[in-house]
PDB file of N, CA, C, O and CB in Angstrom:
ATOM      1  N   UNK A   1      41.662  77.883 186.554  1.00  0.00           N
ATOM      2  CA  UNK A   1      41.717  77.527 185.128  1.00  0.00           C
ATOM      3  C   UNK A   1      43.052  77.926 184.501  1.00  0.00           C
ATOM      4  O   UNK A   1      43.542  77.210 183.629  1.00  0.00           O
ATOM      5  CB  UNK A   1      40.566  78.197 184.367  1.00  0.00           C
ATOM      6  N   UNK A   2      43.748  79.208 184.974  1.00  0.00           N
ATOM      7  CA  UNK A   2      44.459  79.212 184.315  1.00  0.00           C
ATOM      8  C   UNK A   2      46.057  78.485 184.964  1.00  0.00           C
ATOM      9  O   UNK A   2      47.211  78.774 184.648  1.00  0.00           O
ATOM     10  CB  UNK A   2      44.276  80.489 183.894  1.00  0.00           C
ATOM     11  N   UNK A   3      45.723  77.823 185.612  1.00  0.00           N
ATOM     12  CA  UNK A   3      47.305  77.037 185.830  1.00  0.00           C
ATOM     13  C   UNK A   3      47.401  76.287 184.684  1.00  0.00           C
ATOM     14  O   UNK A   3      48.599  76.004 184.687  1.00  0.00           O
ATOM     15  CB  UNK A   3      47.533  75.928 187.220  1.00  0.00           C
ATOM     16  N   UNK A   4      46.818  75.666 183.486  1.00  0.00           N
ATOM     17  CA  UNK A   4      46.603  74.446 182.784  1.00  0.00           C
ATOM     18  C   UNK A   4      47.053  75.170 181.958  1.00  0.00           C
ATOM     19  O   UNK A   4      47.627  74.406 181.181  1.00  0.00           O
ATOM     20  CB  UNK A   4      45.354  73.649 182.603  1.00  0.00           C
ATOM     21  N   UNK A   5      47.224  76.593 181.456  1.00  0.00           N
ATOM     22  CA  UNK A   5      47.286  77.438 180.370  1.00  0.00           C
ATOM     23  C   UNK A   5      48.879  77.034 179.854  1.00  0.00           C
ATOM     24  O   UNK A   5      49.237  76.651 178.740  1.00  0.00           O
ATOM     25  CB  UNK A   5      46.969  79.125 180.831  1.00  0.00           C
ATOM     26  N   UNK A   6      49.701  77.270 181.107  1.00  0.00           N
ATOM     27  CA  UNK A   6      51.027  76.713 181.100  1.00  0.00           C
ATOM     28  C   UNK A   6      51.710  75.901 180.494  1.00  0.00           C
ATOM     29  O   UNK A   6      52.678  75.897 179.734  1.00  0.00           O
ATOM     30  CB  UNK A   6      51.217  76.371 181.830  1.00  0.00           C
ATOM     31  N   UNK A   7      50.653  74.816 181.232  1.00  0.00           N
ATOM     32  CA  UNK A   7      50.987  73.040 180.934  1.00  0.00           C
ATOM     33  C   UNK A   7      50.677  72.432 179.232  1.00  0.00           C
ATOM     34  O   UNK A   7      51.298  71.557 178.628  1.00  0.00           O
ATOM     35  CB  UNK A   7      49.689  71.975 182.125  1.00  0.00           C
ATOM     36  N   UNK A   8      49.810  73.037 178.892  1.00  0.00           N
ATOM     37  CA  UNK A   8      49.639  73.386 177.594  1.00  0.00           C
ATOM     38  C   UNK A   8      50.691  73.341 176.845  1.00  0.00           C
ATOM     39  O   UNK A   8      51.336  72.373 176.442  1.00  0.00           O
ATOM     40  CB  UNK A   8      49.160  74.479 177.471  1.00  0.00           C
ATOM     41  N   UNK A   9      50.837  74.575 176.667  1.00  0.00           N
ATOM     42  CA  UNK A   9      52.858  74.604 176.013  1.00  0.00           C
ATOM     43  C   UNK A   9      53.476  74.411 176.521  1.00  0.00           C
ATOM     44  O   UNK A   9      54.551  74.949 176.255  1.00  0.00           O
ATOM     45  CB  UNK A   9      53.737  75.560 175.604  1.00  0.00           C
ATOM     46  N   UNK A  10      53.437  73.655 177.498  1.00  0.00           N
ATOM     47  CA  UNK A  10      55.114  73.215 178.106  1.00  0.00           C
ATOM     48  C   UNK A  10      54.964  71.506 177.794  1.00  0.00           C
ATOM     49  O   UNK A  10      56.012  70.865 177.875  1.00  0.00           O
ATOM     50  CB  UNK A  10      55.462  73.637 180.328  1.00  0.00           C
ATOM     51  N   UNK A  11      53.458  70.615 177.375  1.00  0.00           N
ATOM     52  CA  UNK A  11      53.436  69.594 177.052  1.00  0.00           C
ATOM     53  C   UNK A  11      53.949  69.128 175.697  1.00  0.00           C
ATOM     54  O   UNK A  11      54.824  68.263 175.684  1.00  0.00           O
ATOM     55  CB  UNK A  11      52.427  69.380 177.291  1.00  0.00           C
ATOM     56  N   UNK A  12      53.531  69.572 174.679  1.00  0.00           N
ATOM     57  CA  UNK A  12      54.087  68.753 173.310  1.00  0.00           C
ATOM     58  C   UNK A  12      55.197  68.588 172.846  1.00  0.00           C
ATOM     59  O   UNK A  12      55.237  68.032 171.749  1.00  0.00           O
ATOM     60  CB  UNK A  12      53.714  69.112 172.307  1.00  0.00           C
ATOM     61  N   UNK A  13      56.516  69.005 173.500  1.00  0.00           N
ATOM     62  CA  UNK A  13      57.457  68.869 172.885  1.00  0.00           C
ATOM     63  C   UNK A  13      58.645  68.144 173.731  1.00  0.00           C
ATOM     64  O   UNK A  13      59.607  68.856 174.021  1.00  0.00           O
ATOM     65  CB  UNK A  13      57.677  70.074 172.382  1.00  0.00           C
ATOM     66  N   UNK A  14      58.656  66.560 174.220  1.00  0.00           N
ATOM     67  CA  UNK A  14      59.235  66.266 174.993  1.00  0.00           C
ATOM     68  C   UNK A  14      60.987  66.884 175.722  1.00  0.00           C
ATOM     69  O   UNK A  14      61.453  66.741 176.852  1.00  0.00           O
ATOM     70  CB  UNK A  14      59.021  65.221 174.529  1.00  0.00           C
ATOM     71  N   UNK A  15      61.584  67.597 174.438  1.00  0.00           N
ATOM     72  CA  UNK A  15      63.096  67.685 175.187  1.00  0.00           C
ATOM     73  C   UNK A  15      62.531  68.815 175.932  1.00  0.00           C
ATOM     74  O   UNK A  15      62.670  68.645 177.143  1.00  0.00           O
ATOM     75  CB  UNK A  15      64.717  68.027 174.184  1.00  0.00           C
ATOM     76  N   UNK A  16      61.910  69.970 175.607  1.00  0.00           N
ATOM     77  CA  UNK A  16      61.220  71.288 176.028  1.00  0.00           C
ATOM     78  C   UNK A  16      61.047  70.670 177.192  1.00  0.00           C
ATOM     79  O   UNK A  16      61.900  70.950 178.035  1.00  0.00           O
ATOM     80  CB  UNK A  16      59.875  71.945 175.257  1.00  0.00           C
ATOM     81  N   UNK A  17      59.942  69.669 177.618  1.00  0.00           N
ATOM     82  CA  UNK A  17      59.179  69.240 178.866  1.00  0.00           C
ATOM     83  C   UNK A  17      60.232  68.830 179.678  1.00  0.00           C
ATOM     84  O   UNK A  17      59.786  68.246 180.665  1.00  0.00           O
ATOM     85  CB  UNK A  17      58.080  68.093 178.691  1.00  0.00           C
ATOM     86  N   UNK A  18      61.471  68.896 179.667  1.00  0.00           N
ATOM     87  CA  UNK A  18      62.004  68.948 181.070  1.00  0.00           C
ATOM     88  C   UNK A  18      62.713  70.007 182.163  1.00  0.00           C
ATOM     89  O   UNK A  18      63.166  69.936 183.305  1.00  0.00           O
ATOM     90  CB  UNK A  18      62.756  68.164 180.969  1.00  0.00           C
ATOM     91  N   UNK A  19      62.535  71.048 181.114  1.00  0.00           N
ATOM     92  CA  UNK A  19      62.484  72.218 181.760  1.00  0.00           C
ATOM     93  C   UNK A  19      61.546  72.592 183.093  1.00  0.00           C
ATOM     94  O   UNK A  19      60.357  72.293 183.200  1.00  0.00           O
ATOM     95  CB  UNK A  19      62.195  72.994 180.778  1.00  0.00           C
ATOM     96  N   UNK A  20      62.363  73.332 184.110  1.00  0.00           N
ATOM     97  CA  UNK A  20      61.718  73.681 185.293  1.00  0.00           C
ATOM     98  C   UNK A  20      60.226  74.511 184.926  1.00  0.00           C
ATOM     99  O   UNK A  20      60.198  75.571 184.302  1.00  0.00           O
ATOM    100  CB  UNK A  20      62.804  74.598 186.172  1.00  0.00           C
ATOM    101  N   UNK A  21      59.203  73.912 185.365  1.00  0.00           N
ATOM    102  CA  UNK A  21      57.684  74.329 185.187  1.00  0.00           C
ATOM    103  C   UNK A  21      57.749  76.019 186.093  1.00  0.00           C
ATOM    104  O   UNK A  21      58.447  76.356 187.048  1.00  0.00           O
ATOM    105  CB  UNK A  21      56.390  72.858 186.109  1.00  0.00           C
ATOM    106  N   UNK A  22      56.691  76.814 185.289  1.00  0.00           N
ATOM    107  CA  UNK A  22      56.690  77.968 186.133  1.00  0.00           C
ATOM    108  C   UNK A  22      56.450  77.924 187.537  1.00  0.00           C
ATOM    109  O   UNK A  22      55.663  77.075 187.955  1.00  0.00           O
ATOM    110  CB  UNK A  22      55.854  78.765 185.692  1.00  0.00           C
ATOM    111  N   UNK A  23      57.056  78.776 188.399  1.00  0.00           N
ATOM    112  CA  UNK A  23      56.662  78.183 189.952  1.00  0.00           C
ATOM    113  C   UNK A  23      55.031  78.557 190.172  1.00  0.00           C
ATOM    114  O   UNK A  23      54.433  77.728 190.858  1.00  0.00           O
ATOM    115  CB  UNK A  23      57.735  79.071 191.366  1.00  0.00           C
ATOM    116  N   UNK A  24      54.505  79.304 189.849  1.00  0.00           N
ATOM    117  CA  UNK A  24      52.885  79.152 189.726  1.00  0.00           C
ATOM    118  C   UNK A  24      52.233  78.081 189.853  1.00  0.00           C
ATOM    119  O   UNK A  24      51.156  78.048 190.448  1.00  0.00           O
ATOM    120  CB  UNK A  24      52.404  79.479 188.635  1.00  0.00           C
ATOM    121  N   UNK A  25      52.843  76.947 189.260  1.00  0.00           N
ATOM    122  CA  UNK A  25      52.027  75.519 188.833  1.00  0.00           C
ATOM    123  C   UNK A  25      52.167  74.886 189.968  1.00  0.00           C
ATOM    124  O   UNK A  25      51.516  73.897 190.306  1.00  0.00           O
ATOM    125  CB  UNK A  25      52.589  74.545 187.560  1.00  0.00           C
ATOM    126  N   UNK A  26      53.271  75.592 190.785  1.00  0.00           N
ATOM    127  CA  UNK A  26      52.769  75.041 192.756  1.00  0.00           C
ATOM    128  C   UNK A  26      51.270  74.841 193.479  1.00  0.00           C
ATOM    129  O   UNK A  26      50.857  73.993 194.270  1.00  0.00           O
ATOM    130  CB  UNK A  26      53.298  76.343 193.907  1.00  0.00           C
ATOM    131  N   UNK A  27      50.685  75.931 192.893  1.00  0.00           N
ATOM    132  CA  UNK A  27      49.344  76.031 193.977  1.00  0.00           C
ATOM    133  C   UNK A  27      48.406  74.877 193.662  1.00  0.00           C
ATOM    134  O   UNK A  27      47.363  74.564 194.235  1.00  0.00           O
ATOM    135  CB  UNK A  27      48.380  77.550 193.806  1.00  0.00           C
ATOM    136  N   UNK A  28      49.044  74.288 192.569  1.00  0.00           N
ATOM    137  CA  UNK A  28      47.969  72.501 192.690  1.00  0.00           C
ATOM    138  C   UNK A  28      48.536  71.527 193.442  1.00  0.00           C
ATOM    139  O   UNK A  28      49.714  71.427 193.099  1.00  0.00           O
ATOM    140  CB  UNK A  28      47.766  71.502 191.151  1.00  0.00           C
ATOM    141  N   UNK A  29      48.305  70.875 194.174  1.00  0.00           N
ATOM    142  CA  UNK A  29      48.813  69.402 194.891  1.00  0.00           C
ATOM    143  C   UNK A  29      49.380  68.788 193.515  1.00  0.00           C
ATOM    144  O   UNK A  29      50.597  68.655 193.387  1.00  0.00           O
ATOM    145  CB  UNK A  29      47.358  68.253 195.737  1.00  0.00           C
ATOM    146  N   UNK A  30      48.518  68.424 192.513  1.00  0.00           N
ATOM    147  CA  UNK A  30      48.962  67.677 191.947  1.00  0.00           C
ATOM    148  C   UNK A  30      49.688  68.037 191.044  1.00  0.00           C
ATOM    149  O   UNK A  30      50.364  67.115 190.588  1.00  0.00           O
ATOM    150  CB  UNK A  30      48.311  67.064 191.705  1.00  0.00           C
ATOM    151  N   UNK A  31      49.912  69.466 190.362  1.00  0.00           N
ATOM    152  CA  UNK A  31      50.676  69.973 189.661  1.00  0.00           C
ATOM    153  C   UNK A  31      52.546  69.852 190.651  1.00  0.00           C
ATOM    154  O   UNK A  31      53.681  69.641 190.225  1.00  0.00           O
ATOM    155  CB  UNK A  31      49.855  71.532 189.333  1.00  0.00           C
ATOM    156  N   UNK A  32      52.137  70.047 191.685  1.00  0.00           N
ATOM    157  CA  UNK A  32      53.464  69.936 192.037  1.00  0.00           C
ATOM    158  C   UNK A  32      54.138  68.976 192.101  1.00  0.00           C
ATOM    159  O   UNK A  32      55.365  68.904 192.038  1.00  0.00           O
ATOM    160  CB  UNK A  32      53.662  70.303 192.901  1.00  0.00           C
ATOM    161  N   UNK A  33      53.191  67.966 192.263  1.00  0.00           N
ATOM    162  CA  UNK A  33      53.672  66.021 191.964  1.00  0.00           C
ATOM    163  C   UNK A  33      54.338  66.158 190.382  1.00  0.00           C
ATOM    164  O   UNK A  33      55.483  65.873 190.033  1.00  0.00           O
ATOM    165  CB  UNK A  33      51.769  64.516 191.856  1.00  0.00           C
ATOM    166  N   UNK A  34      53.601  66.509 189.844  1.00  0.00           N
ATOM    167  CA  UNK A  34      54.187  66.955 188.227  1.00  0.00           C
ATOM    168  C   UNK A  34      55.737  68.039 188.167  1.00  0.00           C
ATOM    169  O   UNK A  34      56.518  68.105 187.218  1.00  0.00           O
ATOM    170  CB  UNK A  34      52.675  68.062 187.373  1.00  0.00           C
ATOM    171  N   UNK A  35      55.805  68.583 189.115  1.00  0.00           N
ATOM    172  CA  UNK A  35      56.997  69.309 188.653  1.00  0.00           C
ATOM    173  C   UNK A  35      58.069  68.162 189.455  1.00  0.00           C
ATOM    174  O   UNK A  35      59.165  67.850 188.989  1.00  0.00           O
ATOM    175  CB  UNK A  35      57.066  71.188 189.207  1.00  0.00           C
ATOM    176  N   UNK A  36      57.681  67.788 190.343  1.00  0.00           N
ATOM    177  CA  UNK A  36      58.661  66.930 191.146  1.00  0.00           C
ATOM    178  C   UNK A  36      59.309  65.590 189.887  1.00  0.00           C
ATOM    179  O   UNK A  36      60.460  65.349 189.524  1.00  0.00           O
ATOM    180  CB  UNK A  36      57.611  66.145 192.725  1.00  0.00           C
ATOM    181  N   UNK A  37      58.209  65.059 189.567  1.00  0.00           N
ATOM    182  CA  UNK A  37      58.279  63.846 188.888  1.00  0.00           C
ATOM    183  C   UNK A  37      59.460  65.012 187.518  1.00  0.00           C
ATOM    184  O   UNK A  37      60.469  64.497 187.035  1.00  0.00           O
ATOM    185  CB  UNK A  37      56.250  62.939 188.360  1.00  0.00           C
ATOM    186  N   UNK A  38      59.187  65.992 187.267  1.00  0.00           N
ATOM    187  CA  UNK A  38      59.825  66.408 185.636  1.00  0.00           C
ATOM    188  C   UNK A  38      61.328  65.943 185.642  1.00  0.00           C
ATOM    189  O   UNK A  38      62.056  65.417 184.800  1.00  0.00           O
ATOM    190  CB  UNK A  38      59.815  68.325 185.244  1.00  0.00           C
ATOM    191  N   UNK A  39      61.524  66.450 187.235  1.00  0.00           N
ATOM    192  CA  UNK A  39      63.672  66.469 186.950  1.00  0.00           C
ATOM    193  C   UNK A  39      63.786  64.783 186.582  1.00  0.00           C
ATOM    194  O   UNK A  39      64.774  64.423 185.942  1.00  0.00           O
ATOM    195  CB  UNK A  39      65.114  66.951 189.099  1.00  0.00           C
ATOM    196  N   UNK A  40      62.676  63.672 187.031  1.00  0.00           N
ATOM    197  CA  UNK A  40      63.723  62.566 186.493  1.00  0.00           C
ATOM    198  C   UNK A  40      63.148  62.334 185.213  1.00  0.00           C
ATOM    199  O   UNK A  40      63.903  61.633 184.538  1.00  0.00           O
ATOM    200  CB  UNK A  40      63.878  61.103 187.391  1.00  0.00           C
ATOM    201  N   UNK A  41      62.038  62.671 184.582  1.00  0.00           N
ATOM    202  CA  UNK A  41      62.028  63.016 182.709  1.00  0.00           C
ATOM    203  C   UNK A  41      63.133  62.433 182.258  1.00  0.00           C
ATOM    204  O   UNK A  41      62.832  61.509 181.503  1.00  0.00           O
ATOM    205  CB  UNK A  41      62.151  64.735 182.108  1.00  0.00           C
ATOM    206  N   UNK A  42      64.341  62.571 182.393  1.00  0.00           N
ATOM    207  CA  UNK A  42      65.246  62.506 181.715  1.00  0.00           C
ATOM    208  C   UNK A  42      65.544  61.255 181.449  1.00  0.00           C
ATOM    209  O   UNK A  42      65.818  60.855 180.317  1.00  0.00           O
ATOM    210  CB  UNK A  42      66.083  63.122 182.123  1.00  0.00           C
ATOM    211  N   UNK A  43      65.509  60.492 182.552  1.00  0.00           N
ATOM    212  CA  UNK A  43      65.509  58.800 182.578  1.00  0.00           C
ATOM    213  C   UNK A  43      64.219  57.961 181.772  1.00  0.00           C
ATOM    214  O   UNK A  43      64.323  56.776 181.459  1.00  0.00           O
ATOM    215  CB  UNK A  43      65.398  58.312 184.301  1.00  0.00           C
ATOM    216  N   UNK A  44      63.073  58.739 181.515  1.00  0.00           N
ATOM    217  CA  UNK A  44      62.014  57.955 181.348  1.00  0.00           C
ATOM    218  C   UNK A  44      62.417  58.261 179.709  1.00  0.00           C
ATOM    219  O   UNK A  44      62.813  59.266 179.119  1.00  0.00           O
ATOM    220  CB  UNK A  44      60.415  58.395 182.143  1.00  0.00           C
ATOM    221  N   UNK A  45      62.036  56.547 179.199  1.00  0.00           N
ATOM    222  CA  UNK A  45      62.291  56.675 177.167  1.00  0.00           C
ATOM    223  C   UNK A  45      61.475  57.213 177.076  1.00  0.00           C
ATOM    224  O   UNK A  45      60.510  57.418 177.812  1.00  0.00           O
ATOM    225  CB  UNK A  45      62.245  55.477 175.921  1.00  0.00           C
ATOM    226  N   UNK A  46      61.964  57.770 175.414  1.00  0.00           N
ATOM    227  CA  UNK A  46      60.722  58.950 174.792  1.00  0.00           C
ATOM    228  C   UNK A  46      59.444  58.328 175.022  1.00  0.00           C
ATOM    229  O   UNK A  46      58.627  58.883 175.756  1.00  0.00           O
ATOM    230  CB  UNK A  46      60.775  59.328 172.986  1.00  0.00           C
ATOM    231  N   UNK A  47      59.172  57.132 174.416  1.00  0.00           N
ATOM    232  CA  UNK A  47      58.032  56.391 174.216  1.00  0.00           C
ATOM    233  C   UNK A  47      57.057  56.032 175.689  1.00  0.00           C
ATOM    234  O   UNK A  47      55.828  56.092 175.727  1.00  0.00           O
ATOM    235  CB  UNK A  47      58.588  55.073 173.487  1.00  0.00           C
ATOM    236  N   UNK A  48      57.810  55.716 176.648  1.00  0.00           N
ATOM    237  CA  UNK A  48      57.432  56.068 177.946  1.00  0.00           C
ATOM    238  C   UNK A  48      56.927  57.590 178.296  1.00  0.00           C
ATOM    239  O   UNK A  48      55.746  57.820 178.554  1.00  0.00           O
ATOM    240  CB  UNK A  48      58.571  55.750 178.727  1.00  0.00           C
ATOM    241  N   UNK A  49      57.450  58.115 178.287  1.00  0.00           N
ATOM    242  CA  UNK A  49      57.205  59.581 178.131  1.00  0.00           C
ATOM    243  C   UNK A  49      56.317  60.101 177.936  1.00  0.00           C
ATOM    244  O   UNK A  49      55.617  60.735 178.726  1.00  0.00           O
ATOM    245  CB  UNK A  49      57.666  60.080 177.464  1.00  0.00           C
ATOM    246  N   UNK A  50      56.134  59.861 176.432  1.00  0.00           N
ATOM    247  CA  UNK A  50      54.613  60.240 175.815  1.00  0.00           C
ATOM    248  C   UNK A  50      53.532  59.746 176.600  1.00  0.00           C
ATOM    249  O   UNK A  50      52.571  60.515 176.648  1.00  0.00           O
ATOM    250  CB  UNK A  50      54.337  59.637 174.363  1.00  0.00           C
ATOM    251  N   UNK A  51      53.394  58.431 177.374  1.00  0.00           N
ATOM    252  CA  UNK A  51      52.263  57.743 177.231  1.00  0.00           C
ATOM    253  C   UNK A  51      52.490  58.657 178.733  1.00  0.00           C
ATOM    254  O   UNK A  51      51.521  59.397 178.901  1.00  0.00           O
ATOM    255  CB  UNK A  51      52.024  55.887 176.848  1.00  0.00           C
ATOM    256  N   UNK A  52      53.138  58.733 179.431  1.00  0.00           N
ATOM    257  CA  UNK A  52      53.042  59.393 180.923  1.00  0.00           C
ATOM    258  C   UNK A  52      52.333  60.478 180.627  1.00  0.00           C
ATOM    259  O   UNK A  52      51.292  60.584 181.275  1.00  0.00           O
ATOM    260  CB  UNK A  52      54.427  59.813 181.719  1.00  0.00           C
ATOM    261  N   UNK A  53      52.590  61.420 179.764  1.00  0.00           N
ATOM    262  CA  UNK A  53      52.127  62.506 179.401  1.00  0.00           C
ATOM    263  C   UNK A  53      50.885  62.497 178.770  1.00  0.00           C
ATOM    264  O   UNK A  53      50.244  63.548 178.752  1.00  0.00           O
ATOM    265  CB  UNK A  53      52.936  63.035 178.747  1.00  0.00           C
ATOM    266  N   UNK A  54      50.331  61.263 178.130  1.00  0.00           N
ATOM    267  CA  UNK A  54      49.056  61.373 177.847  1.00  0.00           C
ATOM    268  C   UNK A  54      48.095  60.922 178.956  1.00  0.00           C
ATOM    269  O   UNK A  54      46.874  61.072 178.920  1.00  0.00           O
ATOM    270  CB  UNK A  54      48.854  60.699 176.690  1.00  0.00           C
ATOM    271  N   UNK A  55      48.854  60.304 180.023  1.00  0.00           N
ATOM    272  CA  UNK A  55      48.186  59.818 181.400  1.00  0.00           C
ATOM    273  C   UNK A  55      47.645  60.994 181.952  1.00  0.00           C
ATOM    274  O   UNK A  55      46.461  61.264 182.152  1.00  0.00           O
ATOM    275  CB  UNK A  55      49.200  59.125 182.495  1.00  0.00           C
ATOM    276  N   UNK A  56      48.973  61.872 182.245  1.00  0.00           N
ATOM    277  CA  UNK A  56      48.701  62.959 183.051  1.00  0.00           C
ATOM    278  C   UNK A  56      48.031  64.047 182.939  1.00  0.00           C
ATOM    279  O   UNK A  56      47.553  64.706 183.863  1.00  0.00           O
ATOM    280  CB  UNK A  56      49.489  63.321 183.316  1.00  0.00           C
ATOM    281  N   UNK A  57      47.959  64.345 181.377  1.00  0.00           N
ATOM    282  CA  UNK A  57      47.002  65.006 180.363  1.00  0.00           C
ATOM    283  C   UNK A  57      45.667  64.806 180.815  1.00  0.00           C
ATOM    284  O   UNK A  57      44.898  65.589 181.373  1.00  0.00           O
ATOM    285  CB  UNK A  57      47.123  64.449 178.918  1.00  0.00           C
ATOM    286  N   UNK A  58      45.441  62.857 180.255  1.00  0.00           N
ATOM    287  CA  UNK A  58      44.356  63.294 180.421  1.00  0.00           C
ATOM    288  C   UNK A  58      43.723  63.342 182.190  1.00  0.00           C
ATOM    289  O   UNK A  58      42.526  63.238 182.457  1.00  0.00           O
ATOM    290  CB  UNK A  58      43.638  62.460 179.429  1.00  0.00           C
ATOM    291  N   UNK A  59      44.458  63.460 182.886  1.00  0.00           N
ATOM    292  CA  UNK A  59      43.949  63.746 184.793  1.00  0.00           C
ATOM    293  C   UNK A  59      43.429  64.784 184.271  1.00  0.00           C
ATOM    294  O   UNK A  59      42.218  64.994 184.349  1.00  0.00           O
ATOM    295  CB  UNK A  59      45.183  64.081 186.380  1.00  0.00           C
ATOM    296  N   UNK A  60      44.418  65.743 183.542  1.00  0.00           N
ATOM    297  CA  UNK A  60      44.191  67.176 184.185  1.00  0.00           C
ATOM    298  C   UNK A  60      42.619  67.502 183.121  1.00  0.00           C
ATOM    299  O   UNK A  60      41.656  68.150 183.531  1.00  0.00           O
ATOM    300  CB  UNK A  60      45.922  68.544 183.857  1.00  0.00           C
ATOM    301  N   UNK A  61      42.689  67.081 182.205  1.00  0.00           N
ATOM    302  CA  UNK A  61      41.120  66.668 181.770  1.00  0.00           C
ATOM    303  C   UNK A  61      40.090  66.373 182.637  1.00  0.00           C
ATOM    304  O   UNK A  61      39.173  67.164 182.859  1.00  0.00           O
ATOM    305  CB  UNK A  61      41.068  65.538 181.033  1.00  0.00           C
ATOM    306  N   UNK A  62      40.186  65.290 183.137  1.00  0.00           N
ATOM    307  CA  UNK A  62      39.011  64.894 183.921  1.00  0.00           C
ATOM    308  C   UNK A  62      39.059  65.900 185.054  1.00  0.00           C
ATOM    309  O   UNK A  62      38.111  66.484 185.578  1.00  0.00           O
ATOM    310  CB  UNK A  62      39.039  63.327 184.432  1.00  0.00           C
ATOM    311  N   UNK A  63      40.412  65.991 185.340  1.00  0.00           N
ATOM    312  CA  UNK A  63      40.362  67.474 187.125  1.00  0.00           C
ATOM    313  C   UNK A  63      39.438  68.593 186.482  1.00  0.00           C
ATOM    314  O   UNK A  63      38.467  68.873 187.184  1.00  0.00           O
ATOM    315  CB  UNK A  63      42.552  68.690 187.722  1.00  0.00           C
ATOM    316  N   UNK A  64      39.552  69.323 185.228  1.00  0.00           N
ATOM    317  CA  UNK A  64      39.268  70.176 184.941  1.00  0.00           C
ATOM    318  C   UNK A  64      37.251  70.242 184.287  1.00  0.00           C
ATOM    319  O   UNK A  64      36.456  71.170 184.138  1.00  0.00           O
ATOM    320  CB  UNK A  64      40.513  70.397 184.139  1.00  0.00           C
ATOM    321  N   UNK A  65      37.192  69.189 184.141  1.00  0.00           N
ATOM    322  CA  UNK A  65      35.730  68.869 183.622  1.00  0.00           C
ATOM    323  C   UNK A  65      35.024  68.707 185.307  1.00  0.00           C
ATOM    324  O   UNK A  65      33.831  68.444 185.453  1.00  0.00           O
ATOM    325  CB  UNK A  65      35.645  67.126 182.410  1.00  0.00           C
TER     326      UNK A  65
END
């Protein structure tokens, strides 16, 4: 439960969100797909962005329910 604690504040504020994720957020498969995917963040438009982030959001929703 608490890897998500992270992702939390490191989600709402897109320039913030491309910062390197704590290395903790390794021990998920899919969290690490998430840190991989962050370094190219930079290329994806804001508006793209968001909606990735509400994609991935809500995974970690359904992972977590």
């Amino acid at each position: 439960m608490q890897h998500c604690v992270s992702l939390t504040i490191w989600f709402p504020s897109p320039q913030k969100a491309v910062r390197p994720i704590p290395t903790h957020v390794k021990e998920n498969r899919h969290e690490a797909k998430f840190r991989n995917n962050s370094q190219c963040a930079r290329k994806i438009t804001r508006g793209r962005w968001v909606r990735w982030i509400n994609i991935l959001r809500r995974k970690h929703e359904n992972h977590d329910s």
